[in-house]
N, C-alpha and C positions, 0 to 999 in steps of 0.2 A: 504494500500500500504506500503510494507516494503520496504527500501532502503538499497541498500547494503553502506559499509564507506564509499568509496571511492565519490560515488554518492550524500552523505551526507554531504560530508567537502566541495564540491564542490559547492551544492549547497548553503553551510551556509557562504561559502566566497564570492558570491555573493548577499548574503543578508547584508552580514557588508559593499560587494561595495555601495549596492546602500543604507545604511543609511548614510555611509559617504559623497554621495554626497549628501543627503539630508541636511546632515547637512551643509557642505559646501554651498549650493545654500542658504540655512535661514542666516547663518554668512557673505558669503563675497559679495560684493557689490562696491557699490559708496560710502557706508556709511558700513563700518565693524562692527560687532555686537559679542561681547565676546560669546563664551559657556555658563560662568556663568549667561549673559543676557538672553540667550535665554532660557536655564533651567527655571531662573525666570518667561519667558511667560510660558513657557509650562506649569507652575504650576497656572497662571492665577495673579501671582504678576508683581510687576516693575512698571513702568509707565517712560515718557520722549518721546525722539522725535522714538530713535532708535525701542523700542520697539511697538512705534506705525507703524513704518517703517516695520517690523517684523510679524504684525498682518495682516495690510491692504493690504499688497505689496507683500511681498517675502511669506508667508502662504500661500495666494492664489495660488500663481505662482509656486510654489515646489509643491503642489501637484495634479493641474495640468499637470504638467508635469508626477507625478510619474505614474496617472492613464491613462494618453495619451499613455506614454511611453507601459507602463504595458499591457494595450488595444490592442495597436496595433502591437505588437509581439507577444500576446498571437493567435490575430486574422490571421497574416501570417501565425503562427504554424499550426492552424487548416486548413486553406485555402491549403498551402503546402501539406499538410496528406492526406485532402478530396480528392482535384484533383489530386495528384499523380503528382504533377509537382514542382521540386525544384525553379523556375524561377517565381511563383505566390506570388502575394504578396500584401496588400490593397490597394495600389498605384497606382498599374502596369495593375490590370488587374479592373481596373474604379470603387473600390468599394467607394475606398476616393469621387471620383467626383462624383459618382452616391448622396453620402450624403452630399459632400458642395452642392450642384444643392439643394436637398431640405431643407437645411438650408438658404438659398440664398433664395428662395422663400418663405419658414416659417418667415425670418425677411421681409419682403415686404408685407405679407399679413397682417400682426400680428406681428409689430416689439417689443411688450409690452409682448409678448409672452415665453420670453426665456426659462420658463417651458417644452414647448412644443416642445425645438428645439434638445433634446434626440432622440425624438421617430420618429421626422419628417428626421432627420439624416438617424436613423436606415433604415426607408421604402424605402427612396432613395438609400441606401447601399445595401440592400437586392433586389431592383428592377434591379440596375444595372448588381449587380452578377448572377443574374436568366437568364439577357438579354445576359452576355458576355455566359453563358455554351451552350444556346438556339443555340448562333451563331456559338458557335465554336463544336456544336453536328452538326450539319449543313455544316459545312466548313469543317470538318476533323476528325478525331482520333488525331494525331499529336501533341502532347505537345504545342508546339512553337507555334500552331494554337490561341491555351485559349489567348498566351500573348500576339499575334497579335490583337485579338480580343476585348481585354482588352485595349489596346491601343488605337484602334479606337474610344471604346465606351466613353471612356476618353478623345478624344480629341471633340467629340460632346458633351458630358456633360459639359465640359471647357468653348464649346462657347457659351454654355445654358446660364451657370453664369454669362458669359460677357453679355447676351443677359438682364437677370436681372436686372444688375449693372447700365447697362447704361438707360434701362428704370424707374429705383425706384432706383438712386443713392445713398441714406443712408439706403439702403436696408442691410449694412453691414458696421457698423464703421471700419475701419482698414483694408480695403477691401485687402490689400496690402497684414499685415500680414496676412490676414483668407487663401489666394492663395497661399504666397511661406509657411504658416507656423509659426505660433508664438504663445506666450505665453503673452508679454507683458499687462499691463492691466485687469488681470484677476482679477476677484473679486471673494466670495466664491458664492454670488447668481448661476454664472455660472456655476462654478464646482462642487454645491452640486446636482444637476438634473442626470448629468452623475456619479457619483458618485451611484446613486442608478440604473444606469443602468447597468456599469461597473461590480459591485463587484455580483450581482445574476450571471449574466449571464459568468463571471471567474470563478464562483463556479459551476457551471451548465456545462461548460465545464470540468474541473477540474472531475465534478464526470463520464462525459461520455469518460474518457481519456481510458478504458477497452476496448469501445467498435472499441474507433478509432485504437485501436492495431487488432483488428480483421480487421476491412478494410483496414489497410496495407496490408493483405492477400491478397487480390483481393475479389472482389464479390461474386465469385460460393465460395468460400472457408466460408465467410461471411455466405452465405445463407446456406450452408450444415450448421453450427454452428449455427444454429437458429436465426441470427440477419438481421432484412429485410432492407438490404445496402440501398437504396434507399432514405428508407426513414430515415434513420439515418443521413446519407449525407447532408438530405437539412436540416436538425435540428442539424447538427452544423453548415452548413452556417449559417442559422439563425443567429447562435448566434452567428458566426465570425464576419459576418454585424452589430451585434448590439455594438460589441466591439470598430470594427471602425467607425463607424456613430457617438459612444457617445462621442470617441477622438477625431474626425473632429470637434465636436459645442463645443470643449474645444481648439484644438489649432489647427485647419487648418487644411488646407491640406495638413500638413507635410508626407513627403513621406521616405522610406526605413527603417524605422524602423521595419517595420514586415517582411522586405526582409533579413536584414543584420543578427537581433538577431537570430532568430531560426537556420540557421546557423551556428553560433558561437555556441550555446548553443549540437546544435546535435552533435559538434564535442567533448565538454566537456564532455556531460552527454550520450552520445549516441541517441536511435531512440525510447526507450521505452517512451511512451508517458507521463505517470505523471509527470516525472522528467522531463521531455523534455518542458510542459507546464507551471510548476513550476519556472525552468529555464530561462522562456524566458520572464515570466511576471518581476522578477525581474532584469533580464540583459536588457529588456524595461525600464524600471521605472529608472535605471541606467546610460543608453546611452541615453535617451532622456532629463534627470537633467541634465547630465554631458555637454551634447552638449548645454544645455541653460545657463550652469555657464559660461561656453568656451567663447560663444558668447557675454556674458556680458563683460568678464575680458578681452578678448585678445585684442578688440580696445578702452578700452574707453578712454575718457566719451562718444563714439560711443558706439552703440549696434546693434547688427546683428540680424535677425527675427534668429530662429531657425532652420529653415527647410534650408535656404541657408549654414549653416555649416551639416546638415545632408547629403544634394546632395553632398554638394562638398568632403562627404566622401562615400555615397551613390551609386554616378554614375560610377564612376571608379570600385566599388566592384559588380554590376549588371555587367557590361563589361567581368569582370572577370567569372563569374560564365554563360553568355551565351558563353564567349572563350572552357571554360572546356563543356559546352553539347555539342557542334558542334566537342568538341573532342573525345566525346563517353564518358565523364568521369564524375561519379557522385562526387558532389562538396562534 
């Protein structure tokens, strides 16, 4: 894939964004941590309170966030493209809840388990998205059909998890943050499971971004060009599902992040899909640090879950973008 400049400073300035937030999330705190400090971890010297602070705490939780972020915008992107519908998104249309549902029940059966709770993410992710197309191939042609669809099948999976909770009550420590969303408390035990689901399955999209520029054609166009749309389609859900399954048992059910960034990213880089993917994994990784530093710093020594500064930027920009389809107008 060659990029033209233009496509290339754009995307390299949001690569210095989001190391800057990275850096930012590892330095600023309750307890401030110099550059030079943190150099000195990265290089595996130093020792003292901050640097242990650095390792056990803020390490964990920065790159969680970066592969949540990065996951879950990669997986709107795909989901967007697939279904042909700007308003889709892992949130919206029950992918997140189809996978807290089976994280939710993966900690209840097997809470010793956390190895396990990637793949058990994913199935519940991929079950969900199979059930919303089923209903809304069923219900309609109609766009706005998937996101009704999606809706529903999210607020039945919602009352799964409550249904969980309240039967196997430490079926989920933090139950609070896992629902609106957070990061707090992350250890790397957690983040290294998805971390090996995350980054194949980025790259594995990443390499079918060719073919998802032909199913922007439509399908007769697809099929005349030798690619069998169908089954291309369900092998990137797949792998959209696995994206956001492996960010939900890393930080909730944080929501709009796969709605907002692609987006954003389509209107920087345009529609071609490599740089559209590339894009969006890092302006994820980006807005989901940047939104957990915010959260830290704007009240403390209070701390905000994550996901509730996401919606409260979140909901008003979904509002937005169904105001523009009802106006005939692509966002």
């Amino acid at each position: 894939m060659v990029l033209n400049k233009k496509t290339g400073r754009r995307l390299a300035a949001l690569a210095l964004l989001t190391i800057v937030c990275a850096a930012a999330s590892l330095c600023l705190g309750a307890v401030s941590i110099s550059p030079g400090k943190l150099w000195l971890a990265a290089l595996g010297r130093g020792g003292g309170t901050s640097v242990s602070i650095l390792r056990l705490v803020r390490l964990p939780r920065t790159c969680g966030c970066l592969l949540a972020g990065a996951a879950l915008a990669v997986s709107g992107a795909v989901i967007q493209a697939v279904l042909g519908n700007p308003l889709a998104a892992p949130n919206i249309i029950g992918v997140n809840a189809g996978a807290g549902l089976a994280v939710a029940v993966c900690c209840a059966i097997a809470p010793t388990a956390a190895v396990w709770t990637p793949l058990a993410a994913f199935l519940g992710a991929l079950a969900a998205v199979m059930a919303v197309l089923i209903i809304s191939e069923r219900a309609g042609a109609a766009r706005i059909t998937l996101v009704l669809a999606g809706m529903a099948v999210s607020a039945i999976l919602g009352a799964a998890i409550d249904a969980v909770i309240t039967f196997v009550p430490d079926a989920l420590n933090g139950y609070s943050d896992f629902r609106i969303g957070g990061v707090a408390n992350l250890s790397m035990a957690r983040v290294r499971p998805a971390f090996w689901v995350i980054v194949p399955a980025m790259a594995a999209v990443l390499g079918l971004s060719g073919d998802m520029d032909v199913l922007l054609l439509g399908s007769e166009q697809a099929q005349s060009l030798g690619l069998n749309a169908r089954a291309r389609r369900l092998v990137l859900l797949a792998l959209a599902s696995a994206l956001a399954g492996a960010a939900v048992s890393v930080a909730g059910l944080v929501g709009f992040v796969g709605l907002i960034v692609p987006h954003v990213v389509r209107r920087l880089l345009g529609e071609e899909s490599f740089p559209l993917l590339a894009g969006s994994a890092l302006g994820g990784a980006a807005l989901m640090t940047g939104c957990d530093l915010a959260s830290r710093l704007l009240f403390a020594p209070y701390e905000l879950p994550v996901g509730i500064v996401l919606a409260l930027g979140g909901g008003p920009f979904f509002l937005w973008l169904l105001l523009r389809q009802r106006g005939g107008r692509r966002p």
